[in-house]
Every structure is written in structure tokens, then in C-alpha cells.
BAFIPA-206308 format. One record per residue (C-alpha): x, y, z; residue in three letters. Coordinates in steps of 0.1 Angstrom, whole numbers, padded with zeros to 4 digits, always signed. Layout:
N
XYZALA...
This chain:
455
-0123+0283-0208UNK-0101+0256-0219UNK-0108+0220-0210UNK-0096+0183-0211UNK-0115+0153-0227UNK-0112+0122-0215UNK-0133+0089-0225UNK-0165+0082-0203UNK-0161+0054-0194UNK-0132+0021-0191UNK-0134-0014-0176UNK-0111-0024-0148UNK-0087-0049-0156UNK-0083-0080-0140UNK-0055-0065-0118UNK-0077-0037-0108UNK-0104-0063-0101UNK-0087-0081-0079UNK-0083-0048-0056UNK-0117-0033-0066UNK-0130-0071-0048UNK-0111-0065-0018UNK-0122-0027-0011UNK-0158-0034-0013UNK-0158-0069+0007UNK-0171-0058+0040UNK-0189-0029+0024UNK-0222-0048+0036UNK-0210-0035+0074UNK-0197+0002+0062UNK-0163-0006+0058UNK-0132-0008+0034UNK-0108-0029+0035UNK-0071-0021+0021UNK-0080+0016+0019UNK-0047+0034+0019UNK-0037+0058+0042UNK-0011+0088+0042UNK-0002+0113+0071UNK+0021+0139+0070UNK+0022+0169+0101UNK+0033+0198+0082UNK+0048+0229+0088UNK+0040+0258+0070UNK+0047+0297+0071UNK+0025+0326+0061UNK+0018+0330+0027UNK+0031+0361+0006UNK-0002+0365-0009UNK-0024+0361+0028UNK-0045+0335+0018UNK-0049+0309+0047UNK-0035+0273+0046UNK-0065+0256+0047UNK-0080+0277+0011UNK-0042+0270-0002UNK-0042+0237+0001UNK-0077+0233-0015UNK-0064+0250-0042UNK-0035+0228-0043UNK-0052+0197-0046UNK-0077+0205-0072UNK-0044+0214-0091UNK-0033+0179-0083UNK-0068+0166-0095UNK-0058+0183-0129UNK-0023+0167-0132UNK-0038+0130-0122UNK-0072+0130-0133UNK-0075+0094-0121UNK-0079+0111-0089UNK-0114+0117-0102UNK-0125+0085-0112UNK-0158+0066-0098UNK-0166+0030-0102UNK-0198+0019-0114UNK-0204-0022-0104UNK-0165-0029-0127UNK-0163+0002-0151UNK-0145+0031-0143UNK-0165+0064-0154UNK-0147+0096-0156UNK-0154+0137-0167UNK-0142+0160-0188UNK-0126+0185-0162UNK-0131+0218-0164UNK-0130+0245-0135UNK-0169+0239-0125UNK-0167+0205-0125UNK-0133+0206-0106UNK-0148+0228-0083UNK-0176+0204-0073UNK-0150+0176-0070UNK-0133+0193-0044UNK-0166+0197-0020UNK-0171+0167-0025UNK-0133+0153-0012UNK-0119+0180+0004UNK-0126+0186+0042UNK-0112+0204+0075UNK-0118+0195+0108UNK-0106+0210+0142UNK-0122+0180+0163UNK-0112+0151+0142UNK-0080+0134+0146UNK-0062+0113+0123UNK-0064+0084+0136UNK-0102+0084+0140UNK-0110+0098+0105UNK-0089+0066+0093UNK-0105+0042+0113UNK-0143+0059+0105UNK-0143+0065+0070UNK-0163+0042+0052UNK-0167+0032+0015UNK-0162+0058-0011UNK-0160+0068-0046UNK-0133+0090-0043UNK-0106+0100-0026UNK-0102+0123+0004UNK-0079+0149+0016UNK-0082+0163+0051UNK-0065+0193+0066UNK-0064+0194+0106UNK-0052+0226+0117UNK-0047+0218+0151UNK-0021+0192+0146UNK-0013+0206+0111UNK-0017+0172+0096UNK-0026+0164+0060UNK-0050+0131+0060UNK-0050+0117+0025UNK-0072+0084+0021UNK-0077+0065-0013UNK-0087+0029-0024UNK-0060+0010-0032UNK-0074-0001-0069UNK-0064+0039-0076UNK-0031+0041-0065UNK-0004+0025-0039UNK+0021+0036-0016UNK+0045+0050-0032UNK+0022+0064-0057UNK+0006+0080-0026UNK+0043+0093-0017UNK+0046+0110-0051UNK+0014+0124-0049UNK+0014+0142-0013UNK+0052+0154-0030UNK+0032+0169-0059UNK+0005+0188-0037UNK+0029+0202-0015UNK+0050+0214-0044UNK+0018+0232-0057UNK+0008+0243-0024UNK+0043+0258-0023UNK+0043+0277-0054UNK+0006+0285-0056UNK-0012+0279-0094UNK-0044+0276-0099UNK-0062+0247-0111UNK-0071+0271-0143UNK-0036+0280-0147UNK-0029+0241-0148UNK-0061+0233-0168UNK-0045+0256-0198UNK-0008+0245-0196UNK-0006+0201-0194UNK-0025+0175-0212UNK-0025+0150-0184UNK-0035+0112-0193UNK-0055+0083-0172UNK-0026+0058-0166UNK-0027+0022-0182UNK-0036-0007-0158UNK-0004-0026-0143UNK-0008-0052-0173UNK-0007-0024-0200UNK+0022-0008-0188UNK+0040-0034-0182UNK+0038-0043-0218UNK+0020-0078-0211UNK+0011-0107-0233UNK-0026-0107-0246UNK-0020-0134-0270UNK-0033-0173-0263UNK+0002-0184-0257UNK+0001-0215-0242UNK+0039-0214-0229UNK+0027-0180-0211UNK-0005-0190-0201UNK+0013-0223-0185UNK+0040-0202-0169UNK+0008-0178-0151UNK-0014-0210-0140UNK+0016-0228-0124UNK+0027-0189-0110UNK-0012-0187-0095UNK-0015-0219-0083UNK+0020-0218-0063UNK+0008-0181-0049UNK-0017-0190-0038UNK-0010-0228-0026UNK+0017-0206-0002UNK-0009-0179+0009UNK-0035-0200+0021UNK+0002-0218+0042UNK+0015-0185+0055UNK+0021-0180+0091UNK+0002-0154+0110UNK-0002-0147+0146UNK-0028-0158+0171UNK-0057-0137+0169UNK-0091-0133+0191UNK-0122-0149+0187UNK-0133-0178+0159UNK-0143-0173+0125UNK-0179-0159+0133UNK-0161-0127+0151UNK-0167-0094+0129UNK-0144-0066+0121UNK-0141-0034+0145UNK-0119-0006+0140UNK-0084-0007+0122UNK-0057+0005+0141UNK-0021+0006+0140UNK+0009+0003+0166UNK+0045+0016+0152UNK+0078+0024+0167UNK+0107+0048+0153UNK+0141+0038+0160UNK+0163+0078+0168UNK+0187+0084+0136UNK+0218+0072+0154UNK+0202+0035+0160UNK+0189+0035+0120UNK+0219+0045+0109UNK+0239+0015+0131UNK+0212-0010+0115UNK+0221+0004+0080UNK+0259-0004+0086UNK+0254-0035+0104UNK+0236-0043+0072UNK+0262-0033+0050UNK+0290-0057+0065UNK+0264-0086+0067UNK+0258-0080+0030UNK+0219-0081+0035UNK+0194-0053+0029UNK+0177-0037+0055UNK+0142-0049+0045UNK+0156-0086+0044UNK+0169-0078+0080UNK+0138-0070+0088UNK+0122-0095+0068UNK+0143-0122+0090UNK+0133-0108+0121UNK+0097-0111+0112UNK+0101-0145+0109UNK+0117-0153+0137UNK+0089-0133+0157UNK+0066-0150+0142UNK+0085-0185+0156UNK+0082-0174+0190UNK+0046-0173+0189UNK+0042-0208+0174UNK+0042-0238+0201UNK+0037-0264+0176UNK+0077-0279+0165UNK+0053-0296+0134UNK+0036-0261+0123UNK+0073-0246+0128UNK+0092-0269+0106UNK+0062-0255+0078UNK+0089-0222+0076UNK+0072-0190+0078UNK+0063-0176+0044UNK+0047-0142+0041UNK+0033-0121+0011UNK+0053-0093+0004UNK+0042-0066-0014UNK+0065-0057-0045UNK+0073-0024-0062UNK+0067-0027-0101UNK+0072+0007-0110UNK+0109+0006-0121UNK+0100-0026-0143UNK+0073-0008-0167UNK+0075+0007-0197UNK+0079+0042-0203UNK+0064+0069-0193UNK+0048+0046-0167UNK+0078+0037-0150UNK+0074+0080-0140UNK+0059+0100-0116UNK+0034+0108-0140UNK+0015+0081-0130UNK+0017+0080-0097UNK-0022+0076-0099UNK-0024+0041-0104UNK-0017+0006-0085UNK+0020-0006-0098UNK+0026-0030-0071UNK+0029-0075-0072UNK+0031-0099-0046UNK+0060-0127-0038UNK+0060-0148-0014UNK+0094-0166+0003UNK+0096-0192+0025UNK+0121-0186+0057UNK+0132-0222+0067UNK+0128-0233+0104UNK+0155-0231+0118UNK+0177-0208+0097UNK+0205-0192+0109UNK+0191-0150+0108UNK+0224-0142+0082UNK+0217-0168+0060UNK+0177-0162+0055UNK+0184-0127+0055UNK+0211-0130+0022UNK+0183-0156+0009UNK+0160-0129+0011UNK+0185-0101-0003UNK+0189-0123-0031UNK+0153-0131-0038UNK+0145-0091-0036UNK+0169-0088-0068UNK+0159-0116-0089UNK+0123-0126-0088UNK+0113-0101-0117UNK+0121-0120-0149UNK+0108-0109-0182UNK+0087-0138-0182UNK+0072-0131-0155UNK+0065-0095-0168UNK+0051-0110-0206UNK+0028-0135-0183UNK+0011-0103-0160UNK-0021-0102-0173UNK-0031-0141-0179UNK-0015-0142-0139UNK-0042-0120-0130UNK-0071-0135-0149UNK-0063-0165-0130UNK-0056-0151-0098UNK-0091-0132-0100UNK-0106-0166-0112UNK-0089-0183-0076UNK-0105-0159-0059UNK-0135-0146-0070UNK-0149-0176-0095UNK-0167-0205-0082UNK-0155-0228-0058UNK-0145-0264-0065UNK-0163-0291-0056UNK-0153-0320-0035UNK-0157-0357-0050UNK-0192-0357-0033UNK-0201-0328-0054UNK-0202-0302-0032UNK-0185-0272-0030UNK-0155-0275-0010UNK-0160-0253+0023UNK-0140-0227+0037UNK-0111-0232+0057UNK-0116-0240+0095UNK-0090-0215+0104UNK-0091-0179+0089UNK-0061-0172+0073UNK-0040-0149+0097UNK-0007-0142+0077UNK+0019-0114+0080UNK+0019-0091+0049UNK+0055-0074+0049UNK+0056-0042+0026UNK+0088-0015+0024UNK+0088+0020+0012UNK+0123+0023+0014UNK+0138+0060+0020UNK+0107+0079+0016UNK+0124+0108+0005UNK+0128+0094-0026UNK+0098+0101-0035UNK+0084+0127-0012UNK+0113+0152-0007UNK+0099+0165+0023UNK+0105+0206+0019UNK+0092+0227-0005UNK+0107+0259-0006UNK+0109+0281+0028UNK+0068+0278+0024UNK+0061+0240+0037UNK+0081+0211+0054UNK+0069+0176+0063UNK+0081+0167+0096UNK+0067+0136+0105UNK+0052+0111+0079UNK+0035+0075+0081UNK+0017+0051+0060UNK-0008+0026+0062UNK-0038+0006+0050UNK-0072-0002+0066UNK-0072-0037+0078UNK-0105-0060+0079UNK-0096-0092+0084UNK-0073-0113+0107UNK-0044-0104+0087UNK-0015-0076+0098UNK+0009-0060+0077UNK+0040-0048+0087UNK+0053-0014+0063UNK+0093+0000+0074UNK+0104+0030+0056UNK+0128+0059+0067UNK+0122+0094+0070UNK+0139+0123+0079UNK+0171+0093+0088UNK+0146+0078+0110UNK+0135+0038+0105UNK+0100+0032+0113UNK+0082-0003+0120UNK+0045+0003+0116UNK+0019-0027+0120UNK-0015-0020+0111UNK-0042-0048+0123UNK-0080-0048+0134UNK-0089-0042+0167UNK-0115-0070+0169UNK-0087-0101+0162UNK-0051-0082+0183UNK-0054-0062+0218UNK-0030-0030+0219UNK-0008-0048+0240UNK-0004-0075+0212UNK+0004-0051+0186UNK+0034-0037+0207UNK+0048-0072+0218UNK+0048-0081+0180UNK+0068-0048+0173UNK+0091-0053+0204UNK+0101-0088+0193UNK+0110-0079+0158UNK+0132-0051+0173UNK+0147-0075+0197UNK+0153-0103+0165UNK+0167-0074+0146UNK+0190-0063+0172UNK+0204-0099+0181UNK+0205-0111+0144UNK+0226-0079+0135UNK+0251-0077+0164UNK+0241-0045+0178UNK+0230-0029+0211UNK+0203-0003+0206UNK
């Protein structure tokens, strides 16, 4: 039996770090924070060969373990340790990730899964849902995307892992810095550029507006939970083309909106005139090298952070072509050659010691915890997750999301199927229910006013 070799063993970078930190912080109380979630309710017909779904898809994803073998990796403390895979190993790997459950829903496995190793695929075959969790230092969303579109193409055609084992040489895929072809060297120009980059990040982070949350800064996480609404096809497709003759994209429409929902909340005329800045997560993929810029390597975390300031007030056209604007241009190539010292630093901001104040103490925490907005976009997910495989399997309904910890939300959009959804995931212990859906009504009422239209 053929088999591939990989090395034992590999320290995370400083960019996987930084995501490595943030999964295990609230591990202490049985939780992750930033897990990503997937959900997709198939539908699937009877297979040619009789075997049932559930045995299919097992097959399918130890197939998928083959092509990405990062979805295999287990962190020791910060080194990533790995097998050889062969069929018995495989094998084992998918007891150990692969589950069904006919009680379970989707929401509750999200919400109590804990800490883990690996990742986890669930089937639920009374919904006909597919539940893939992973930690976010392994891949991202759209990674995830690609890698739910690669399963369901195997589960449509039906290899086996052996089959796959014999015919590719799959690879481990570089760390963001590597593949974006970063500078190593003691530049001092670069290393300049990443400090001042760090320091502005992270001066505008701590700043970032967020909404007013429950309890004081002694309150513990409870579950994460989401709230999210889907605008019909005919409504997405009137925001597209109201878009279109505003010149703006849809995510800086929605990116506008955001803001001025997160205006209505604030009281304060002094905390308004700060602007509302958010962190937005960025798609790298497109701006590494090859073959990383590929869906070979979906199994990895290609994703940065910017974060723009909307002024207060600002007219909703004007921020949003701001916005469109800053979407384009804020990857530079020095900003690409400066990636990994940006990273050393950023894990120094956060995880190195504190500074001390001119008494000589360390400086303490701030009074407030930091409740900011995280705005992400998957775009048309079809892009990446074509949705129908064959006559064998069809996604019909799809959503995304992350576990949340802290007092922070984060707001994804993406369109499926010609459908725009607005999906805010948040923790139950900071935002009631009923919070979650006034903050989704107001950016649909924003996004309807600022774009003309009646929907």
C-alpha cells in the first residue's frame, strides 16, 4: 500500500500564532473562540452503487483528508505535528472527526463543541445538513467554501481514499507569510513600514465602535449564537443594481450601513464625531504567490485585517465610494514584502508583556471591554462552492460563521443561490435575541434609505 510522507513536525508562524492565541483563550472554561463554522442542507439522491449517504460521505471526507492533509494536523503547545497517511491511519482519523447524529441540531453542535485538535464533520440526516467545524489557524472562510466544494465533488463521484492515496502528492500549504513571498531580511525600511502598520492597527482597534452589550467586564461567556436575514432574489438583485449606478460595491453599501447603525446606538455627539471604524476581514488569496493563490490550498488561513474609519456625519454615497475605493487599493506590494515582521509585531502587541506606566507598573486593562463590529464578506459563494455536483448532490441552503467569545460581533454578507444574506454572530451572555435582530433590521433599513430603494 502506497503512502505519503510528510515531516513530523513544523512551528507555527507568527501569523498562525496570532490565531492559535485566540482559539485556545477561553479554553480554561471549555470553549473556542473564532472556531469556524460551515452549514450546508443538502440534497442528495440514491446512489448507483446503494451505499447510504451517511457511509458516502465518510468516504468522501477521508478522501478530502488525502488531498488537504492539513486537515490532519494537531498542535502540540506552538508546533504543528502531522502523519504520514496511509489507509489505517486515515481510517482512525475519520473516527475520530467524523460523526452522525439524528438528535443534534446544527445550531447546538456549534454552540457546544468545545476545544479540539481537529476538525469535525457532522452529517444530520434529519435536516440533511452537513456541519463542518475547524479552528480558524487551519483554514478560513473561503477556504472552508472550497473545501465543502471539494467533498461534495468526491461524494458525487465516489473514490476511495486509497484510490486518491495512489494518484496525488498533496502538500502542507506555507503559512500566509511564505506564500505571500514576504521579507525575512533585517530591513529596516520594512521593519519601519510593519511597526508604524501595527501600531496604527492596533491604535484603531482598541477605538472601534461596537454596540452596547450586557453586563461589566467580570460577566463570562455563554453560548455563541447567531441572528441572520436573507433578502428574496428579486430584492438582492435591486441592491446589486442600485449599487451599480451609485458606483459602490455591495459590501461598501453594506459596509456604510453598518456604520450608520452603529450611530443610532451611540447617544454621545463626542463618541460620534470619533467616526465608526471597524476591522474588516480581508481576502489575501488572489495576492499570493503561486500555487497558493489556488484551491490547492484551501487548507490554510489566507486572510488580513484593515480597518477604515467612516466619518460622522458622512453622507451614505460618499463613505460608501470611500470604502469602494479603499477595498481596491489597500494591498500594496509593500505591504505584502512587510507580512511577516507585521505579524511578529502584531503577536508581540498582543501576547508580549505589557507596558508599564511611569510608576512602573504594568499598565491595566481597559475599563471598557472592547465591543467592536468585525465586518467580513464572502462575496458570491458560488465562486467557490458551485453548489451542484452532478444529478447526485445539491446545496440548497448555505451559511457561515464563527464562534464568538467575547463582547465583539461580526457581521459576514455573501450571496447564494442569488440570495444576499446578513448574518451576525455574537454571544449570548453580552446581546439578547431581540438585540441581534434590531442590529440586522437597522442595517437593512440604512441599506435601503442610503440606496434609494423600497424593499
Amino acid at each position: 500500500m502506497g503512502s505519503i510522507h510528510f515531516a513530523d513536525q513544523e512551528d507555527y508562524s507568527p501569523y498562525e500564532k496570532v490565531y492559535l492565541h485566540m482559539s485556545r483563550a477561553f479554553k480554561h472554561l471549555n470553549k473556542e473562540h473564532w472556531g469556524v463554522h460551515c452549514v450546508c442542507s443538502i440534497r442528495h439522491e440514491v446512489r448507483p452503487d446503494g451505499q447510504s449517504i451517511e457511509k458516502a460521505l465518510r468516504a468522501a471526507w477521508k478522501q478530502l483528508a488525502m488531498e488537504y492533509p492539513g486537515l490532519t494536523v494537531r498542535p502540540v503547545d506552538f508546533t504543528k505535528y502531522f502523519e504520514a497517511l496511509d489507509e489505517t491511519i486515515l481510517e482512525t482519523w475519520a473516527d475520530q472527526t467524523f460523526f452522525s447524529s439524528s438528535e443534534d441540531d446544527a445550531d447546538t453542535i456549534i454552540a457546544e463543541t468545545g476545544p479540539r485538535d481537529l476538525p469535525s464533520l457532522y452529517f444530520l440526516p434529519h435536516s440533511s445538513e452537513v456541519v463542518f467545524l475547524s479552528q480558524h489557524w487551519r483554514t478560513d472562510a473561503l477556504g472552508c467554501c472550497i473545501l465543502l466544494d471539494r467533498l461534495f465533488e468526491h461524494l458525487a463521484v465516489g473514490k476511495t481514499a486509497l484510490e486518491t492515496l495512489q494518484q496525488e502528492s498533496p502538500q502542507l500549504s506555507p503559512s500566509m507569510e511564505v506564500a505571500a513571498g514576504a521579507s525575512l531580511d533585517e530591513n529596516k525600511e520594512i521593519q519601519a513600514y510593519a511597526r508604524g502598520k501595527i501600531s496604527t492597527f492596533h491604535a484603531k482597534a482598541v477605538q472601534s465602535g461596537g454596540f452596547p452589550f450586557e453586563g461589566d467586564a467580570t460577566w463570562l461567556p455563554a453560548r455563541t449564537k447567531h441572528q441572520e436575514f436573507t433578502f428574496t432574489v428579486d430584492q438582492t438583485k435591486a441592491i446589486i443594481q442600485a449599487c451599480k449606478s451609485q458606483d459602490i460595491s455591495v459590501s461598501a453599501a453594506i459596509h456604510a450601513a453598518l456604520a450608520r447603525t452603529y450611530f443610532s446606538f451611540v447617544d454621545d455627539e463626542e463618541e460620534k464625531k470619533k467616526g465608526y471604524t471597524t476591522v474588516m476581514a480581508v481576502n489575501m488569496r488572489p495576492h499570493l504567490q503561486a500555487p497558493y493563490n489556488s484551491r490547492a490550498h484551501a487548507c490554510q488561513t489566507y486572510v488580513s485585517s484593515i480597518t477604515p474609519t467612516v466619518p460622522y456625519p458622512a453622507a451614505f454615497g460618499d463613505a460608501a465610494r470611500e470604502l469602494t475605493l479603499q477595498y481596491k487599493t489597500w494591498c500594496t506590494e509593500q505591504f505584502l514584502e512587510s507580512l511577516a515582521w507585521m505579524y511578529r509585531y502584531n503577536a508581540e502587541k498582543l501576547f508580549g508583556p505589557k507596558p508599564e506606566s511611569s510608576a512602573g507598573r504594568a499598565t491595566s486593562a481597559p475599563p471598557k471591554p472592547p465591543s467592536g463590529v468585525t465586518l467580513s464578506s464572502l462575496g458570491i459563494v458560488e465562486r467557490h462552492l458551485e453548489g451542484k455536483y452532478g444529478d447526485c448532490v445539491k446545496v440548497e441552503k448555505f451559511r457561515f460563521g464563527v464562534s464568538m467569545m467575547t463582547r465583539q460581533t461580526l457581521l459576514y454578507a455573501w450571496t447564494f443561490l442569488g440570495e444576499l444574506t446578513l448574518s451576525l454572530d455574537y454571544n449570548e451572555a453580552y446581546y439578547a435575541e431581540e438585540t441581534a435582530k434590531e442590529i440586522l433590521t437597522r442595517v437593512r433599513a440604512f441599506l435601503d434609505e442610503g440606496l434609494g430603494i423600497h424593499i
